[in-house]
C-alpha positions in Angstrom: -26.4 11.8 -6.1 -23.9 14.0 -7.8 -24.9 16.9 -9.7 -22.6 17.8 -13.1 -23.0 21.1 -14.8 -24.9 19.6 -17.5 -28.1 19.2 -14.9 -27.7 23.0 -13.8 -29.9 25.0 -15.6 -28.4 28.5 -16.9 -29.4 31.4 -18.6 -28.2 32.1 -21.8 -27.3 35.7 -21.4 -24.3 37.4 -23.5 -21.4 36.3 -21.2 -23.0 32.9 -21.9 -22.6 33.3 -25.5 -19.4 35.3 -25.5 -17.7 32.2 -23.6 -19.7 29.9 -26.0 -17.8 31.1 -28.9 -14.5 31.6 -27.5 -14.9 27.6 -26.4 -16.4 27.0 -29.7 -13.5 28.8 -31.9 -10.7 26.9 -29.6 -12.2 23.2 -30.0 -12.6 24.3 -33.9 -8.8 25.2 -34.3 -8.1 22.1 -32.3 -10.2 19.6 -35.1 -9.1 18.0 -37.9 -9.9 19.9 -41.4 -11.3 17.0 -42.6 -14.2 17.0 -39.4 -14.2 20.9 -39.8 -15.3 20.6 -43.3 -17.3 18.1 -42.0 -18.9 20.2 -39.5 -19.7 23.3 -42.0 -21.4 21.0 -44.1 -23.5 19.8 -41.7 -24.4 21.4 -38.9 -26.9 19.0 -38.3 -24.5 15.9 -38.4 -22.7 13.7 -36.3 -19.5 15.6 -35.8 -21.4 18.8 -35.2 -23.8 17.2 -32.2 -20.3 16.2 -31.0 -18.9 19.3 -30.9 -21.9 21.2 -29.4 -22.0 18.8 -26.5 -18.4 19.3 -25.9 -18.6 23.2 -26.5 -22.0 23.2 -24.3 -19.7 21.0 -21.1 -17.1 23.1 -21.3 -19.4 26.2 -21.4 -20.9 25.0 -18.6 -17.7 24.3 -16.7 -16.0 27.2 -17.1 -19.5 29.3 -16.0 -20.1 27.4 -13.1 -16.5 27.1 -11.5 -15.8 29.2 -8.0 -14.1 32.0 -8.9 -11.2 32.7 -6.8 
């Protein structure tokens, strides 16, 4: 069994959040306007679940790599 970052539980402390947003604000800028609008709309929508789950993998990823 393989485990991926998303079955890793973490604490969401403030270098959690801190590299949240800077993952957040870069897959914004990298969006369409049309599904940014969408997004700000409705954070409950479609293109906003989509977004969180990429932010939250990325998150993730970037937390849990070896550091060198």
């Amino acid at each position: 069994m393989t485990i991926t970052p998303m079955d890793t539980i973490m604490d969401k402390d403030t270098k959690y959040w801190n590299t949240h947003k800077r993952v957040y604000d870069e897959m914004l800028l990298e969006l369409d306007n049309d599904v940014v609008r969408k997004v700000f709309e409705n954070p409950n929508g479609a293109e906003s679940q989509l977004l969180n789950k990429k932010v939250e993998e990325k998150t993730r990823k970037l937390l849990l790599q070896p550091r060198n």
